[in-house]
LUMZAMI-166624 format. One record per atom (N, C-alpha, C): atom name; residue in three letters; x, y negated, z negated. Coordinates in nm, 3 decimals. Atoms other than C-alpha are relative to their C-alpha. Layout:
<pts>
<CA,ALA,<X,Y,Z>>
...
</pts>
This chain:
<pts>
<N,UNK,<-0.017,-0.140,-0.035>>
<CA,UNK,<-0.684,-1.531,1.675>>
<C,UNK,<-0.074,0.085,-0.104>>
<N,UNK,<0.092,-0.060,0.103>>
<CA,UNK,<-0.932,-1.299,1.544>>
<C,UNK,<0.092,0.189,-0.038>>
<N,UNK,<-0.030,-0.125,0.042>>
<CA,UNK,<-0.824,-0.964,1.337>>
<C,UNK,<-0.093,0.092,-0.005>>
<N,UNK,<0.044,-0.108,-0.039>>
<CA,UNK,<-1.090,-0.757,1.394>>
<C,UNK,<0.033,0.099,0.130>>
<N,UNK,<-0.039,-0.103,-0.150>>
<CA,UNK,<-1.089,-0.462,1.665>>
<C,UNK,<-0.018,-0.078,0.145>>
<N,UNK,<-0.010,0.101,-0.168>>
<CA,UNK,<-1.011,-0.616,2.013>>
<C,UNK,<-0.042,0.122,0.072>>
<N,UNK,<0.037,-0.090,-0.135>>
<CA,UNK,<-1.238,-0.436,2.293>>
<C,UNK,<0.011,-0.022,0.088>>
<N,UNK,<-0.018,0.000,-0.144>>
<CA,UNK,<-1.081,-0.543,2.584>>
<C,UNK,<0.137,0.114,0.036>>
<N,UNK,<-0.084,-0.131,-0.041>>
<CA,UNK,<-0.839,-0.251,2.538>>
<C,UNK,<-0.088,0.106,-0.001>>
<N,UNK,<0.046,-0.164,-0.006>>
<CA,UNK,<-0.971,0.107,2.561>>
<C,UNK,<0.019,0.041,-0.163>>
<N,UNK,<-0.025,-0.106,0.078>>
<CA,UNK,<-0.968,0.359,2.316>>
<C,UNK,<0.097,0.107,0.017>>
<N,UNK,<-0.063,-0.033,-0.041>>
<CA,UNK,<-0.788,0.516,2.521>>
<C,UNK,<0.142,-0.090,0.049>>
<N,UNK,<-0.115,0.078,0.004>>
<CA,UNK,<-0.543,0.268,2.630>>
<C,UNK,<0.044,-0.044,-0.118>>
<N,UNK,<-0.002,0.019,0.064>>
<CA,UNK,<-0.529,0.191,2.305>>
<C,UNK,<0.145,0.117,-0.076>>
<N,UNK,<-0.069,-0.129,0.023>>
<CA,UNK,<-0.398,0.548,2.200>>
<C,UNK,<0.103,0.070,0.058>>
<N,UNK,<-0.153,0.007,-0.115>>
<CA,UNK,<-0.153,0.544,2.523>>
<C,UNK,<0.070,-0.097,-0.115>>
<N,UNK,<-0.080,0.105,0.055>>
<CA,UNK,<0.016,0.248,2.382>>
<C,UNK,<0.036,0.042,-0.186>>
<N,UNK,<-0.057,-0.023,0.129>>
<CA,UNK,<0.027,0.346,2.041>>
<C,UNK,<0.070,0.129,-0.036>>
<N,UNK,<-0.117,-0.156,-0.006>>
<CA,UNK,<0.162,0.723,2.127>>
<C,UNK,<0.137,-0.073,0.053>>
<N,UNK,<-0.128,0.002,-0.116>>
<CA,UNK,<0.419,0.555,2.367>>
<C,UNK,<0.099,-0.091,-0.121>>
<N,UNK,<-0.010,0.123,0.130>>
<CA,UNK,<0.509,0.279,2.045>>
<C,UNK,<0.040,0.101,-0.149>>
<N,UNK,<-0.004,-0.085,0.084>>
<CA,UNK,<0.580,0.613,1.854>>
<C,UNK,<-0.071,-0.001,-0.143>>
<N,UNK,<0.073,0.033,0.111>>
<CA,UNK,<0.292,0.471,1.599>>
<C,UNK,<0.042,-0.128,-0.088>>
<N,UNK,<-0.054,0.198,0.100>>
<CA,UNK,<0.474,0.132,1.483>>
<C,UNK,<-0.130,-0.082,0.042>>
<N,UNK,<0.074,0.105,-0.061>>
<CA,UNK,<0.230,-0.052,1.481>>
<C,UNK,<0.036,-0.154,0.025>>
<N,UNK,<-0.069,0.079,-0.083>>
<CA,UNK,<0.410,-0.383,1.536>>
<C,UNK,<0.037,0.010,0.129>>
<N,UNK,<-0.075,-0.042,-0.134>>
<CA,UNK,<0.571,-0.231,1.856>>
<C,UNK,<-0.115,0.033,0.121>>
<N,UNK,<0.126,0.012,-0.052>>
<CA,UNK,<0.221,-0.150,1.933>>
<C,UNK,<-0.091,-0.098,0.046>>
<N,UNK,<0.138,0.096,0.046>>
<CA,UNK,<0.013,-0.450,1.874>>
<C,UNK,<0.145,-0.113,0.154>>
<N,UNK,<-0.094,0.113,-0.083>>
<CA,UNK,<0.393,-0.690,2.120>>
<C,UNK,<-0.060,0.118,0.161>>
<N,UNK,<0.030,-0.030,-0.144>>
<CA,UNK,<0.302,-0.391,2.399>>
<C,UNK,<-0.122,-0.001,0.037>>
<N,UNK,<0.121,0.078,-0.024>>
<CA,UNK,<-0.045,-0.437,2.397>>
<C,UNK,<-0.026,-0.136,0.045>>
<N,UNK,<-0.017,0.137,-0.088>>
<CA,UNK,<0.011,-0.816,2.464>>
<C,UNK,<0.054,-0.008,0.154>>
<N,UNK,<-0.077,0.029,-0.147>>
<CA,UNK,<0.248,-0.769,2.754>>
<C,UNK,<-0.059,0.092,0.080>>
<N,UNK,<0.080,-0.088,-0.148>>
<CA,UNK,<0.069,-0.465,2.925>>
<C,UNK,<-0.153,-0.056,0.039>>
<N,UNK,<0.113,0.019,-0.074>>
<CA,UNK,<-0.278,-0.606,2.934>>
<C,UNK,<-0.039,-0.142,-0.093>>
<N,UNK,<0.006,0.176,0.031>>
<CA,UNK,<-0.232,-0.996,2.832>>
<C,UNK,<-0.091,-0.041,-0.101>>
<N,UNK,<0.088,0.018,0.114>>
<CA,UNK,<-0.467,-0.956,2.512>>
<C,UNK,<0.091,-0.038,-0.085>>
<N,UNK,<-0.090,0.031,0.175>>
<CA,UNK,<-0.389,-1.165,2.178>>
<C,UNK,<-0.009,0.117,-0.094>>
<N,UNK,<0.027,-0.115,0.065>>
<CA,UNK,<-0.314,-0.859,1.959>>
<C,UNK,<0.099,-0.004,-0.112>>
<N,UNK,<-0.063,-0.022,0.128>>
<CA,UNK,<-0.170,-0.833,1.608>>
<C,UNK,<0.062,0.126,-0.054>>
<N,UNK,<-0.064,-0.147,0.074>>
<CA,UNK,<0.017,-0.573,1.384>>
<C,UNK,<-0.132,0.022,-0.099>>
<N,UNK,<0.026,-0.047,0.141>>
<CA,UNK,<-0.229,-0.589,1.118>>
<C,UNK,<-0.226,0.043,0.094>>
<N,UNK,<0.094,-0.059,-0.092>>
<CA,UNK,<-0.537,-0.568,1.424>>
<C,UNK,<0.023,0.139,0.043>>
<N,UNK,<0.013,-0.100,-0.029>>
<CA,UNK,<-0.361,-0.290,1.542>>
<C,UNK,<-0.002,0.127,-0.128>>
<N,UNK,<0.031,-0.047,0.168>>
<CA,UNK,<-0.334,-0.114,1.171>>
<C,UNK,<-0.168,-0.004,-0.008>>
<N,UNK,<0.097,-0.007,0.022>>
<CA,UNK,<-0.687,-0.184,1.127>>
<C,UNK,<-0.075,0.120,0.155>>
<N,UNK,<-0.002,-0.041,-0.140>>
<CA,UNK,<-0.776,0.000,1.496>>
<C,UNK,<0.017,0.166,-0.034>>
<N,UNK,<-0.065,-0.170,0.032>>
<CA,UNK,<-0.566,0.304,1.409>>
<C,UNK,<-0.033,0.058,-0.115>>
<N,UNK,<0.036,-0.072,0.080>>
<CA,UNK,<-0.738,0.388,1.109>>
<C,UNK,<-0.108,0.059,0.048>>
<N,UNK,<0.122,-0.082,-0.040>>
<CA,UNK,<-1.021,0.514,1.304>>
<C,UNK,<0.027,0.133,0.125>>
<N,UNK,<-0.018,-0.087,-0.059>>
<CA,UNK,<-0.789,0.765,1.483>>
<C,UNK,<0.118,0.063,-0.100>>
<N,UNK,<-0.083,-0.093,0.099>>
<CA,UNK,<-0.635,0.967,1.186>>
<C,UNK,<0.057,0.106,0.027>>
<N,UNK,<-0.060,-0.153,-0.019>>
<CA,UNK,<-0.572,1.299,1.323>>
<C,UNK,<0.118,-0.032,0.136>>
<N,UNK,<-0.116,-0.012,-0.049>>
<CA,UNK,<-0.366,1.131,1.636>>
<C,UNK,<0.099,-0.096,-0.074>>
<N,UNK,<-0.145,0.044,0.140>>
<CA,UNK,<-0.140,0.931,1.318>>
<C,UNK,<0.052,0.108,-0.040>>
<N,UNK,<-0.058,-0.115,0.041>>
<CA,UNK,<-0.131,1.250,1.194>>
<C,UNK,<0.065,0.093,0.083>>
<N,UNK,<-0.098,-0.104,-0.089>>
<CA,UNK,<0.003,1.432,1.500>>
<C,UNK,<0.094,-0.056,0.005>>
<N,UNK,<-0.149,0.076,-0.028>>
<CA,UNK,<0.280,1.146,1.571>>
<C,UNK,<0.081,0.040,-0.090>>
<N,UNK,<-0.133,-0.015,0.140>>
<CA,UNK,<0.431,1.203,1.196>>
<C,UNK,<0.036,0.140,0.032>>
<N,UNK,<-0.005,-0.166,-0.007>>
<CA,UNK,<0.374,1.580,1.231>>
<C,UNK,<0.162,0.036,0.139>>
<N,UNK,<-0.072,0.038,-0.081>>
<CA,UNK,<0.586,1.525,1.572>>
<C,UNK,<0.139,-0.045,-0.013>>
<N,UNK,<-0.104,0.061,0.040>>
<CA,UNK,<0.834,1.316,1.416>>
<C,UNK,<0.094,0.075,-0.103>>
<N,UNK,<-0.097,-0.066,0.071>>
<CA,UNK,<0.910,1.524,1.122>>
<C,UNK,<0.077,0.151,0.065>>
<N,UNK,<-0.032,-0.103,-0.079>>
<CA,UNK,<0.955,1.809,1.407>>
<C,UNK,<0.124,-0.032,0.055>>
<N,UNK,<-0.102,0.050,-0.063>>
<CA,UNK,<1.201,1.637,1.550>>
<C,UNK,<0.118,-0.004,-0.084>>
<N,UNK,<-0.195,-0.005,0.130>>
<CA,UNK,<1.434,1.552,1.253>>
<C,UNK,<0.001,0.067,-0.007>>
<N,UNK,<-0.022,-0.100,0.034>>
<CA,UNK,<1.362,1.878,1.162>>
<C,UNK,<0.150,0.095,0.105>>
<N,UNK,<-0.101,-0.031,-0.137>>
<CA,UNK,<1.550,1.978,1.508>>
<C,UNK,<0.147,-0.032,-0.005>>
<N,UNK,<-0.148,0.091,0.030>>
<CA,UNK,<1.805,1.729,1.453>>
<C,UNK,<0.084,0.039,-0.118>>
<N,UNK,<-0.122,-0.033,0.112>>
<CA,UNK,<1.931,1.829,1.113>>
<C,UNK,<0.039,0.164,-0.002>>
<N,UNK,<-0.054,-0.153,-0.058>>
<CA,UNK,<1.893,2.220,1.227>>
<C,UNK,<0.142,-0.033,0.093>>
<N,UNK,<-0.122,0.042,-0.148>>
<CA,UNK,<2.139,2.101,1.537>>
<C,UNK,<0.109,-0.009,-0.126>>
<N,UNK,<-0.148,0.062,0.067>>
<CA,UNK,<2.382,1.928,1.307>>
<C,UNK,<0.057,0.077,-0.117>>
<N,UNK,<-0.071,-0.115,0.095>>
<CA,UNK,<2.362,2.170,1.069>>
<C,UNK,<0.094,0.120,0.030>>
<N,UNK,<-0.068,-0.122,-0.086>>
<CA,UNK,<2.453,2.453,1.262>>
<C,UNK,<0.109,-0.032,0.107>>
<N,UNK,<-0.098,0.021,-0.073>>
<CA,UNK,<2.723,2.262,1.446>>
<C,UNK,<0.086,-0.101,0.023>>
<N,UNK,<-0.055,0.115,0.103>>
<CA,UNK,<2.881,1.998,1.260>>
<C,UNK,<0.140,0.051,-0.012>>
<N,UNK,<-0.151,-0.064,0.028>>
<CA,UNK,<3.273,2.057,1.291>>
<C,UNK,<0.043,-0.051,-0.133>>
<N,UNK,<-0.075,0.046,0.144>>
<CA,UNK,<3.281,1.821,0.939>>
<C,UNK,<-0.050,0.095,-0.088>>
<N,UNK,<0.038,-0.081,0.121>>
<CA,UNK,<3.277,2.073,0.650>>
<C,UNK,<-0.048,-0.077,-0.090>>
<N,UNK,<0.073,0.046,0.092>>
<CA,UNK,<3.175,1.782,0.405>>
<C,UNK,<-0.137,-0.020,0.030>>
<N,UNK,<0.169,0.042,-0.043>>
<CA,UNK,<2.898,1.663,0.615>>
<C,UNK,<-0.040,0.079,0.036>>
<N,UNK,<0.071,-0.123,0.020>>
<CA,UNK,<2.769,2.007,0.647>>
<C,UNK,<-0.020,0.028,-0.140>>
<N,UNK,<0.060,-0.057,0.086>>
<CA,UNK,<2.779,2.025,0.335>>
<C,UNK,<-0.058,-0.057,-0.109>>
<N,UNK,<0.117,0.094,0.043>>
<CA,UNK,<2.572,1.760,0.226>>
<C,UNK,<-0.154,-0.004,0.085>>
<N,UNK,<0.109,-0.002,-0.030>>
<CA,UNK,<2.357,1.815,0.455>>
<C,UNK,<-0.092,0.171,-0.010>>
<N,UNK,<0.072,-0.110,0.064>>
<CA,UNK,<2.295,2.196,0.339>>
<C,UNK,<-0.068,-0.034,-0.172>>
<N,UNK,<0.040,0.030,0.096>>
<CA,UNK,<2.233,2.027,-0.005>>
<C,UNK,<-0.137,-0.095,-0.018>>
<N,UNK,<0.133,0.094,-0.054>>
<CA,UNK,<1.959,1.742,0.183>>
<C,UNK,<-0.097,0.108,-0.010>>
<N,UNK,<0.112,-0.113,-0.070>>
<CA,UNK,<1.771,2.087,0.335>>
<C,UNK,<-0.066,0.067,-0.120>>
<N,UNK,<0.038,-0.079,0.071>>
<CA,UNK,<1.785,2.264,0.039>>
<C,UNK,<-0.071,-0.031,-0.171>>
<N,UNK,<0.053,0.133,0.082>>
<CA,UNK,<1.675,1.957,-0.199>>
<C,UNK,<-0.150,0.004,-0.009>>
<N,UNK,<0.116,0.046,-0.045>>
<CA,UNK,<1.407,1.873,0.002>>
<C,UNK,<-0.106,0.125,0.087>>
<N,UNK,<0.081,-0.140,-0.083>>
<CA,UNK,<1.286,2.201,0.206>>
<C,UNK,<0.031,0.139,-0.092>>
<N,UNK,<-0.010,-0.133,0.092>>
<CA,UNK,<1.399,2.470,-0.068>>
<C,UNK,<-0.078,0.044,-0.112>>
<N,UNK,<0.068,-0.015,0.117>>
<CA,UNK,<1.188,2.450,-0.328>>
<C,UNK,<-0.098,0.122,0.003>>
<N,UNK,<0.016,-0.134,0.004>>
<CA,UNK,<1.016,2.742,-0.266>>
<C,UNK,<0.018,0.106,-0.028>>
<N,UNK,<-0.111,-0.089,-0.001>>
<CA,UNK,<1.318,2.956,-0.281>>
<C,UNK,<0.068,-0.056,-0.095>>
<N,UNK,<-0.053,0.066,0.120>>
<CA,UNK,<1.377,2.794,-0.616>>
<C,UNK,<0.100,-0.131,-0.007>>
<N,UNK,<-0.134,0.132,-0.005>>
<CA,UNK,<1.655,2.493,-0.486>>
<C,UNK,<-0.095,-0.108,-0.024>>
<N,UNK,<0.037,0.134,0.053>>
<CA,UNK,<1.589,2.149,-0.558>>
<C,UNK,<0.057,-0.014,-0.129>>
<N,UNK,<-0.016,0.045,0.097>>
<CA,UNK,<1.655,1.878,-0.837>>
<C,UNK,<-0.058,0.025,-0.101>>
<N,UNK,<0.134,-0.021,0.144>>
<CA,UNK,<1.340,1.983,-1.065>>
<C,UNK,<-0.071,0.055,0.012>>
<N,UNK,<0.121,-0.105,0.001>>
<CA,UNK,<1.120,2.239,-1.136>>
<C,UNK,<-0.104,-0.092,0.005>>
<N,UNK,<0.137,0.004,-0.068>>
<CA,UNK,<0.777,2.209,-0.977>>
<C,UNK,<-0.076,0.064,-0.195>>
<N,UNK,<0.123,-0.093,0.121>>
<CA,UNK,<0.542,2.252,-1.327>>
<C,UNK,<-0.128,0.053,0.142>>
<N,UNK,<0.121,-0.089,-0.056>>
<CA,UNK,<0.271,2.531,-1.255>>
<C,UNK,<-0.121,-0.048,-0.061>>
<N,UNK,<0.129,0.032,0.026>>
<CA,UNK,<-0.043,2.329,-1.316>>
<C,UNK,<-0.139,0.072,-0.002>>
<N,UNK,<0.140,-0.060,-0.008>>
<CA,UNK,<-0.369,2.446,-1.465>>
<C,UNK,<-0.049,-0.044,0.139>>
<N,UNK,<0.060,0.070,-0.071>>
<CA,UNK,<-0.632,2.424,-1.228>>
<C,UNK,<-0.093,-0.127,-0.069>>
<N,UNK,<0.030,0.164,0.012>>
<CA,UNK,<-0.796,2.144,-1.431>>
<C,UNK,<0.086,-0.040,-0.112>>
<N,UNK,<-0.120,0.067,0.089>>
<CA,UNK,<-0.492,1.968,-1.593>>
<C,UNK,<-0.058,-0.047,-0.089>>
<N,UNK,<0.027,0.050,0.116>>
<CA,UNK,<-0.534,1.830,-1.917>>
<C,UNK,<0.053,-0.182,0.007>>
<N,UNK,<-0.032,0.155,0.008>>
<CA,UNK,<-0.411,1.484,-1.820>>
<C,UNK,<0.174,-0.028,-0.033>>
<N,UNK,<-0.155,0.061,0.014>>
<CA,UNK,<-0.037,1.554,-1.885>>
<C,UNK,<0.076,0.129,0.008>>
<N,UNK,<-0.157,-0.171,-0.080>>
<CA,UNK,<0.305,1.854,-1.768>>
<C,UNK,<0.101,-0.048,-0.110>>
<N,UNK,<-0.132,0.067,0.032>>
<CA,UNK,<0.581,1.846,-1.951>>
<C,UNK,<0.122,0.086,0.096>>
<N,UNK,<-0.092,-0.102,-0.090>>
<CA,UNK,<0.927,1.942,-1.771>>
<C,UNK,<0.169,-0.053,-0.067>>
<N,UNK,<-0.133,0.018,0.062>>
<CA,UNK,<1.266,1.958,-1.923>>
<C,UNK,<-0.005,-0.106,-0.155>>
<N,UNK,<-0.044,0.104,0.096>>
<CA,UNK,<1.166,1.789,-2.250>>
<C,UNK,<-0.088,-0.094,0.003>>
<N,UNK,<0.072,0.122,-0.055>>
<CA,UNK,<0.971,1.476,-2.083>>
<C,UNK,<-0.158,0.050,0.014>>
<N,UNK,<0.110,-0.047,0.002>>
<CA,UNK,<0.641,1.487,-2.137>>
<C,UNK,<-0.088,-0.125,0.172>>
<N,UNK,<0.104,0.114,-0.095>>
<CA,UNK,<0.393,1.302,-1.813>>
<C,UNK,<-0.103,0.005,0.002>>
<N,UNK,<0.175,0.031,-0.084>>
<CA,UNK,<0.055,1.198,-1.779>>
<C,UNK,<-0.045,-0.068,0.072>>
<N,UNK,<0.078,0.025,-0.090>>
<CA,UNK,<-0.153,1.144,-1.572>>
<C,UNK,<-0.172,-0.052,-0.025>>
</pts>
């Protein structure tokens, strides 16, 4: 079984199957076998999908839209007061930093860094 690009799929069928496979590529490479009887791999289809970057990049984009949805929903209507209120502490962790929340200040980096930030003490380089 060869790992290079298999052209007896499309480019297009290719890009069906791997939208419909929500981008796994494992899940991709078993429905590719059973819809059009080609030997097809995870690490064939991985190699394949690097030459369509911007629709990888819409699926995640997609995906994080979705949780996004999902933890809005549960946020806003979550009868558990703890698990609301861990999950106002997830949002505001991970999506607040802007608005100053989160675990750790963001250092304000030159534009050409010197090779190292310090933040609370801890010095890092880079």
């Amino acid at each position: 079984m060869k790992d290079n690009i298999n052209t007896k799929v499309t480019d297009e069928q290719f890009i069906e199957t791997l939208t419909e496979n929500d981008g796994m590529f494992a899940l991709t490479a078993k429905a590719i076998q059973k819809k059009y009887n080609v030997s097809y791999t995870r690490q064939a289809v991985y190699q394949r999908a690097q030459n369509f970057a911007e629709e990888l990049a819409t699926m995640d984009e997609e995906l994080i839209d979705t949780a996004d949805k999902n933890i809005r929903k549960f946020l806003n209507n979550d009868a558990d007061p703890e698990r609301q209120f861990k999950m106002t502490i997830y949002v505001l962790n991970n999506r607040g930093a802007a608005r100053g929340y989160g675990k750790y200040a963001k250092p304000n980096l030159p534009a050409e860094p010197e090779g190292y930030f310090e933040i609370g003490g801890k010095e890092f380089r880079f």
